[in-house]
LORO-202124 format. One record per residue (C-alpha): y, z, x. Coordinates in Angstrom, 2 decimals. Each point is the difference from the previous one (the first is absolute). Layout:
BEGIN
+---------+---------+---------+
|       y |       z |       x |
+---------+---------+---------+
|       Y |       Z |       X |
...
+---------+---------+---------+
This chain:
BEGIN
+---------+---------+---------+
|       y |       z |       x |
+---------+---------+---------+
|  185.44 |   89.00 |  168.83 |
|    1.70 |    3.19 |    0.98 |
|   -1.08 |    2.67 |    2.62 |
|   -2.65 |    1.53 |   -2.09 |
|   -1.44 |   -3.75 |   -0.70 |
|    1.03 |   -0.25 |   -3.49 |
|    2.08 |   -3.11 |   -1.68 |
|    3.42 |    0.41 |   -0.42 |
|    0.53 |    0.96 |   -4.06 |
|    1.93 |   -3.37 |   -0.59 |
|   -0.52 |   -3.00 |    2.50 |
|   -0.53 |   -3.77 |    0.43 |
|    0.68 |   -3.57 |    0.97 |
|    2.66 |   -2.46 |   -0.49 |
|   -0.52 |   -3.79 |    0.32 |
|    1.66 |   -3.20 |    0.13 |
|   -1.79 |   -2.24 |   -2.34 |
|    0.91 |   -2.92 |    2.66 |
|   -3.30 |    0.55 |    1.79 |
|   -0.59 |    3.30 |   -0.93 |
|    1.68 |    1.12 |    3.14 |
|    1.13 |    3.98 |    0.28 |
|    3.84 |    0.61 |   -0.09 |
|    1.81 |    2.44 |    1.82 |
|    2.91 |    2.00 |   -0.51 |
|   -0.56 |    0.03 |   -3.92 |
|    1.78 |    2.80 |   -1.92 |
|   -2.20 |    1.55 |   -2.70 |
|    1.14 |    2.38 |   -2.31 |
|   -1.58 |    2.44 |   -2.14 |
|    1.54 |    2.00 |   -2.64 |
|   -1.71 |    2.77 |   -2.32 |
|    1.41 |    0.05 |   -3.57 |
|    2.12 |    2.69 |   -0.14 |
|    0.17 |    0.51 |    4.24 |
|    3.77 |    0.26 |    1.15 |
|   -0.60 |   -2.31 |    2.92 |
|   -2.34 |   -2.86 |    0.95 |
|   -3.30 |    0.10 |    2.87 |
|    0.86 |   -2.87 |    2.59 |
|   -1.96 |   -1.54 |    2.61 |
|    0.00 |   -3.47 |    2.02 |
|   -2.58 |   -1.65 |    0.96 |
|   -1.12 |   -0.57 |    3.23 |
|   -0.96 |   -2.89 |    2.28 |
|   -3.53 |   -0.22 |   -1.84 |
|    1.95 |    0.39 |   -3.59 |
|   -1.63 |    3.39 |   -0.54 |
|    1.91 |    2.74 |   -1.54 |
|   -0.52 |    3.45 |   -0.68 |
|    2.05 |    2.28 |   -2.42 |
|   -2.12 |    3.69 |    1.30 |
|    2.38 |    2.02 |   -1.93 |
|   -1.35 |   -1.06 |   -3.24 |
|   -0.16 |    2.78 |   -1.98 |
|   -3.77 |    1.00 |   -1.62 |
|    1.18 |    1.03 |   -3.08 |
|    1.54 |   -3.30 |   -0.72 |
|   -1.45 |   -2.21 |   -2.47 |
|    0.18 |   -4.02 |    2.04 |
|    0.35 |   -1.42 |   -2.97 |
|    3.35 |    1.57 |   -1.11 |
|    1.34 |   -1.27 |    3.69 |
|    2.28 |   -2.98 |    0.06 |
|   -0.90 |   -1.94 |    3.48 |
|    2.46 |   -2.91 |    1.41 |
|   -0.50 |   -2.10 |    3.16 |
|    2.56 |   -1.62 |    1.21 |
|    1.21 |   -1.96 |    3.02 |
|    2.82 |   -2.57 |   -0.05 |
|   -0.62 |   -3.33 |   -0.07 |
|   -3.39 |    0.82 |   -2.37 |
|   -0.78 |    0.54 |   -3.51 |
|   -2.93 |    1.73 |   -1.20 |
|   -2.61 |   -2.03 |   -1.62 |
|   -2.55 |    2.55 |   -0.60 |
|   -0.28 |    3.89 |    0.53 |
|   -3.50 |    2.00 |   -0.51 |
|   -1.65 |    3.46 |   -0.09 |
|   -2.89 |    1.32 |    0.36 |
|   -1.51 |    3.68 |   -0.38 |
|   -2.21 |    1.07 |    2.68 |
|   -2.15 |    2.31 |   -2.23 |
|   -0.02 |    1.47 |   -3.41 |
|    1.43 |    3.32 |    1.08 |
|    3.84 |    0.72 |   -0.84 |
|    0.85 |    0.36 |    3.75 |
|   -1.97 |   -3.26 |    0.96 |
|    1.94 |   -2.07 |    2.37 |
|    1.96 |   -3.18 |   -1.22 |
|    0.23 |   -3.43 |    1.87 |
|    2.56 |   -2.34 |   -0.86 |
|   -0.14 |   -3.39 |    1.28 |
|    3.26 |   -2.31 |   -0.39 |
|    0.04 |   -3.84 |    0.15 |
|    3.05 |   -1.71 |    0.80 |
|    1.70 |   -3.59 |    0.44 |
|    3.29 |   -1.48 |    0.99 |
|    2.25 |   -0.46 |   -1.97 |
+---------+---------+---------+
């Protein structure tokens, strides 16, 4: 959540399907069709991420996300809007295994 106790516009969780345990130090990568650059975060010790910068008037659907940390390949990437409004926040959650 951010200082006024909202959720960050574009957040979540990445896994490793070996136990389900969180990974660190994941890069994920957003990019908006059309956007000149990409949003990037890592995760942190818990495997949380937060992209705050998200844009409202960007439609999470037309955003390409990667997760990716060597060593891994993704075996399953999800997202979920947090409300029917346009604005509604997004939370990705990215499952990963050795490769």
């Amino acid at each position: 959540m951010d200082e006024n106790g909202r959720l960050p516009r574009m957040f979540g969780d990445v896994r490793d399907f070996d136990g389900y345990r969180p990974l660190q130090g994941v890069r994920i990568q957003a990019q908006i069709k059309g956007a000149p650059s990409p949003m990037v975060a890592t995760t942190d010790a818990d495997g949380h991420f937060k992209l705050p910068g998200f844009p409202g008037n960007a439609d999470p659907e037309m955003v390409k996300i990667t997760c990716s940390l060597n060593g891994y390949r993704l075996l399953n990437l999800s997202r979920r809007k947090l409300g029917k409004d346009r604005d509604a926040p997004v939370e990705v959650d990215c499952l990963l295994e050795k490769e």
